[in-house]
Each structure stands twice: as C-alpha cells, then as structure tokens.
C-alpha positions as CSV (number, residue, x, y, z in Angstrom):
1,X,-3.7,22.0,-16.5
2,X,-6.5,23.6,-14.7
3,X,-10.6,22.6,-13.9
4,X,-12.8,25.5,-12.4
5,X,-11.0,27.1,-9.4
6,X,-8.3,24.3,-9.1
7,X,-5.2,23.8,-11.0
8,X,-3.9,20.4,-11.1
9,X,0.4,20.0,-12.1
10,X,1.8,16.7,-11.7
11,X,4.9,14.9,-11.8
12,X,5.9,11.6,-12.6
13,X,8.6,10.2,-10.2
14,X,10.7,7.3,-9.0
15,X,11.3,4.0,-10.3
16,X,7.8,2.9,-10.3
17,X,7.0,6.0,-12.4
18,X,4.1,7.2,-9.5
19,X,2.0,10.4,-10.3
20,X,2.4,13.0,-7.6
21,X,0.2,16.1,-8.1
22,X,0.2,19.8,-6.6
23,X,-3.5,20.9,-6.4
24,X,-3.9,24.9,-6.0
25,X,-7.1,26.8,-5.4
26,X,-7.3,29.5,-7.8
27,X,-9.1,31.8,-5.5
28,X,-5.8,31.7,-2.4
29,X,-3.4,29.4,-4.3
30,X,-3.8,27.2,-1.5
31,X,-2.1,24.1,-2.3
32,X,-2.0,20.6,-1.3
33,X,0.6,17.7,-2.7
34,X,-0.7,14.3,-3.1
35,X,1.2,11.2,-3.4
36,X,4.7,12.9,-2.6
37,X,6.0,9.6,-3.7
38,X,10.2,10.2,-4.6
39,X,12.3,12.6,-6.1
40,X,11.6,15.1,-3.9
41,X,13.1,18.1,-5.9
42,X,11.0,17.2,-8.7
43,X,8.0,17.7,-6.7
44,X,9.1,21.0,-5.2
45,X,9.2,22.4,-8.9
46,X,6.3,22.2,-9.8
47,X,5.3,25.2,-6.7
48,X,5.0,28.2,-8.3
49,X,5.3,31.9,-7.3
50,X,2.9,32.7,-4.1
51,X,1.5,28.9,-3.9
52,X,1.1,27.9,0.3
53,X,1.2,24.8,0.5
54,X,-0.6,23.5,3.5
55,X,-0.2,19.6,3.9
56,X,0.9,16.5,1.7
57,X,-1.8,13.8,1.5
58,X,-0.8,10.1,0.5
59,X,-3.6,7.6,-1.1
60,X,-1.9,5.0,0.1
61,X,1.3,4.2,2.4
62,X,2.8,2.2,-0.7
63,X,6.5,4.0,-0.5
64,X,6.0,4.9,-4.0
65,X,3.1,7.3,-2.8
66,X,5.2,8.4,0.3
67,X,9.3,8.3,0.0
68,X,9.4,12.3,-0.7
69,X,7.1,12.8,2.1
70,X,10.0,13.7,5.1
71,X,12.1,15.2,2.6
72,X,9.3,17.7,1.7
73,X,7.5,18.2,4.9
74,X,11.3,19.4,6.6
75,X,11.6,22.1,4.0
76,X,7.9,23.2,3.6
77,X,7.1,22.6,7.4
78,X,4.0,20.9,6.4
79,X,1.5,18.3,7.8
80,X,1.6,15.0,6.9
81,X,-2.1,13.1,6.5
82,X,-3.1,9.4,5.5
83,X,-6.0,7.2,6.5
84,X,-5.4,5.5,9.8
85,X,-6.0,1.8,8.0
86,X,-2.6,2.2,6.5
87,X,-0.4,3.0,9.4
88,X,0.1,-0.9,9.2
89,X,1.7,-0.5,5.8
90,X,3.5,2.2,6.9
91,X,4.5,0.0,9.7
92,X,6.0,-2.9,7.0
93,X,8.2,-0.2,3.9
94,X,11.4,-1.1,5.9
95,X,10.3,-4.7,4.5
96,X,8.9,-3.8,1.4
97,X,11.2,-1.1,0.4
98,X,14.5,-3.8,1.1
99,X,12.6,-6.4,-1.2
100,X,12.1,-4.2,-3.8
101,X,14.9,-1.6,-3.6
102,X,17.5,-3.2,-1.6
103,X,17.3,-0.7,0.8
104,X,15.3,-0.6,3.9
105,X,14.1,3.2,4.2
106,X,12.3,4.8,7.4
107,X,8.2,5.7,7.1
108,X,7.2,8.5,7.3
109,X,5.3,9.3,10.6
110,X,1.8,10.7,10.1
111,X,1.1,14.2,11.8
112,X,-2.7,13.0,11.6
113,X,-5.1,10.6,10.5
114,X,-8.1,10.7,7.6
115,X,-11.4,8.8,7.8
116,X,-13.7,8.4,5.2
117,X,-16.0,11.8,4.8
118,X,-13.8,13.7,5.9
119,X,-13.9,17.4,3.9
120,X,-10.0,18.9,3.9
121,X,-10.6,22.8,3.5
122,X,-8.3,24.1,0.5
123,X,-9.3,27.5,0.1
124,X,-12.3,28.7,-1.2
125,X,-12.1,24.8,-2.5
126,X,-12.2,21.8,-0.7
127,X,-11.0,17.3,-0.8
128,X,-13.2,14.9,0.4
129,X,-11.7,11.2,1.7
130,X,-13.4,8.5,0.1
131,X,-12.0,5.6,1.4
132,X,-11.5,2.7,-1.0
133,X,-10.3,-0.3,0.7
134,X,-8.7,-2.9,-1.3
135,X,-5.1,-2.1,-2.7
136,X,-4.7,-1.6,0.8
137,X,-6.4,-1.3,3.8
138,X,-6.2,2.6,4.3
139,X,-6.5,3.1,0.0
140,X,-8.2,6.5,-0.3
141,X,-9.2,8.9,-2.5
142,X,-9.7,12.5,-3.0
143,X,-12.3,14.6,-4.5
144,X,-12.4,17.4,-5.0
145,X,-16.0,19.2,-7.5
146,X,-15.5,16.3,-10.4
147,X,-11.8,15.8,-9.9
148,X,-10.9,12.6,-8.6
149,X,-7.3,11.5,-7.4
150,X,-7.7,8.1,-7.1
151,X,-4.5,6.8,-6.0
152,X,-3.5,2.8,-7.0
153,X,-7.3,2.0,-6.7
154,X,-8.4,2.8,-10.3
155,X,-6.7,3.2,-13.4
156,X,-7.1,4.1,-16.8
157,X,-8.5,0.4,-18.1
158,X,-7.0,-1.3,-14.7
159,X,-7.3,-1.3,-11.0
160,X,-4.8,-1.1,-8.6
161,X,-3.1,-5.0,-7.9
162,X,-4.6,-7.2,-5.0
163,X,-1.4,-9.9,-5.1
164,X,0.5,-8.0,-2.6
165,X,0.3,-7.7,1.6
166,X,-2.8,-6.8,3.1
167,X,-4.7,-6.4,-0.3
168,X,-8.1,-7.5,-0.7
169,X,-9.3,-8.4,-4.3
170,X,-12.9,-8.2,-3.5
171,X,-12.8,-5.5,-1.3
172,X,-11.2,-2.8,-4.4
173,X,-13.9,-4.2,-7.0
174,X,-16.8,-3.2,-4.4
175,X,-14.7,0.2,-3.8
176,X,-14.7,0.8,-6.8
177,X,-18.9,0.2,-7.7
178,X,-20.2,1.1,-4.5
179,X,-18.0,4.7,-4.1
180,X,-16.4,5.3,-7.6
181,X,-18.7,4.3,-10.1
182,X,-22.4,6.1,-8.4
183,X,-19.8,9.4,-9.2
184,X,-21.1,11.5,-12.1
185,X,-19.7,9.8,-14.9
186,X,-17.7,13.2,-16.1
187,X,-15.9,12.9,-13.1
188,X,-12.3,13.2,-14.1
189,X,-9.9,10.7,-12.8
190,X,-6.0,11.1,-12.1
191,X,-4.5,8.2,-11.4
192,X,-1.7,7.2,-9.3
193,X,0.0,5.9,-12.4
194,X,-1.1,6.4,-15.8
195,X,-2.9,8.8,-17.7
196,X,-6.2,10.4,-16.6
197,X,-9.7,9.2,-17.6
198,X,-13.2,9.6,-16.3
199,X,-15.4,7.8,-14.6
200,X,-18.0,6.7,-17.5
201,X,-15.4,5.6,-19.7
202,X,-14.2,3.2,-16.6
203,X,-18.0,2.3,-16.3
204,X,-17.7,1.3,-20.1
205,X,-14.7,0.1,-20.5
206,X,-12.2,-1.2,-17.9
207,X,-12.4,-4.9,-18.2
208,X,-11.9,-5.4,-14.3
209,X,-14.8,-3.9,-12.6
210,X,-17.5,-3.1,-15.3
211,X,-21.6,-2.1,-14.4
C-alpha cells in the first residue's frame, strides 16, 4: 500500500498476531521497520530490491513489538531505537516472555533512546515520537504526514490493555485525547494489531475514549 512519498508493507507475526511494518520513502527508498516483533524472516520479505533500511523502531518493549529485533539488526547491521521509559519493560521480557511463552528470552539492548518530539529523518520524509504513556510507560507512536503507527495504544474500536505491569489506565485515555485525537481526523491509523482506521472514526466511534 502506499500514501504520498511513503509506502507502508506490513506483516502480521508471532503468536500474538502483532503488525510489524516496513516504511520506505519513495523519493531514496529509505526504510525503517517498526515493531520487528517475531518471525524475523517474515519481516525481512517484505524489503524489496534497493530498499536501505536504516533502523528498527519499537512502540513499545512488549516482546511482541521486539522479539525479531537482534535477529534483524545482526543481518541488516542496523540501529535499534525505543523511548527510554520502556527500558524497564525491556528490563522484565525474561519474566513476561516465561509467563506467557514458557521461555525466558533475552531483550534486546537499545542502540539509543527516543523522547517525545523527536523528528527521525527518513529520506526526503520524516517520523515524529509522540509519546503516549499508558500501555506502557515508554508507549510511543510514529507519525509520519497523516500516517500514524500507533503501536498497542489505539486500535481500531479499542485501546491498548491497562491490566498488565506498569500500565496506567488513565494515563492511555489522556494519550489518547490530548496527542491522538487534536490530529486531523483523516489521519490514518495502523495499529499494532488489527486493521487500520483513522482518527475521526476513533473520535466517533471507539467506545473507550470518545470526544
């Protein structure tokens, strides 16, 4: 699929069925991954001819946003970026991935750190971190003209779930007015699972966080 100078591909991977996406500038074919989050040869077929890709990019440390990330950055010899909030869960997916997967799985160590504002050049294109507390501390997302990746913070008609370590249930729902919703509402949305949507049919519709 492609919007203005960008072309978004994505894959759907692992056993939580995560969205990881390649995001190429038309102009270089520049690319960043986001949310390189298992299967790693899945995610490596979707580069095409002449794509560089220059860094993977998690949301979130959840290790369905980041289990491919090592695998990936060895044969790419790419950078690997995340907001500093979530180094703690990064700290905890021994734990977490043991619990859930009954195997207790190394982190993958960040080669730098985002903050919120940041702009990530991409080309003639460029991402900018909003950070979107809540899911988890670190939860980010990515924009990018009116593309938004927004990681586990909002879904199509859902938000990303507040029951689990270091969540914050009423941190995500102002996240999600206070940075997400004041976005145009033809901002497209692609989710960290899910299908896409937009930002004015969230506005209208998602019975979690409505205006």
């Amino acid at each position: 699929m492609g919007l203005g100078l960008e072309r978004i591909y994505y894959v759907t991977v692992g056993p939580l069925r995560s969205n990881s996406y390649l995001l190429v500038d038309g102009g270089s074919s520049e690319g960043v991954i986001i949310d390189a989050g298992d299967e790693p040869s899945k995610i490596l077929g979707m580069l095409k001819t002449g794509v560089r890709v220059r860094r993977i990019i998690a949301t979130h440390g959840h290790f369905d946003h980041v289990l491919a990330v090592d695998d990936i950055r060895e044969v790419l010899g790419v950078e690997f970026l995340i907001h500093r909030a979530d180094q703690a869960v990064l700290d905890i997916l021994p734990q977490s991935t043991l619990r859930i997967l009954g195997v207790s799985m190394k982190p993958p160590k960040p080669d730098g750190y985002l903050e919120d504002g940041d702009v990530i050049p991409l080309g003639g294109s460029s991402l900018r971190v909003i950070h979107t507390p809540g899911h988890s501390p670190g939860s980010s997302c990515l924009l990018t003209g009116k593309t938004l990746f927004s990681g586990d913070t909002l879904f199509a008609g859902s938000i990303g779930r507040t029951d689990i370590p270091l969540a914050d249930s009423e941190k995500i729902i102002e996240s999600i007015k206070s940075k997400l919703y004041t976005l145009p509402d033809d901002t497209m949305v692609y989710p960290g699972h899910g299908q896409w949507t937009t930002i004015g049919s969230e506005k209208r519709t998602n019975p979690f966080v409505r205006v």
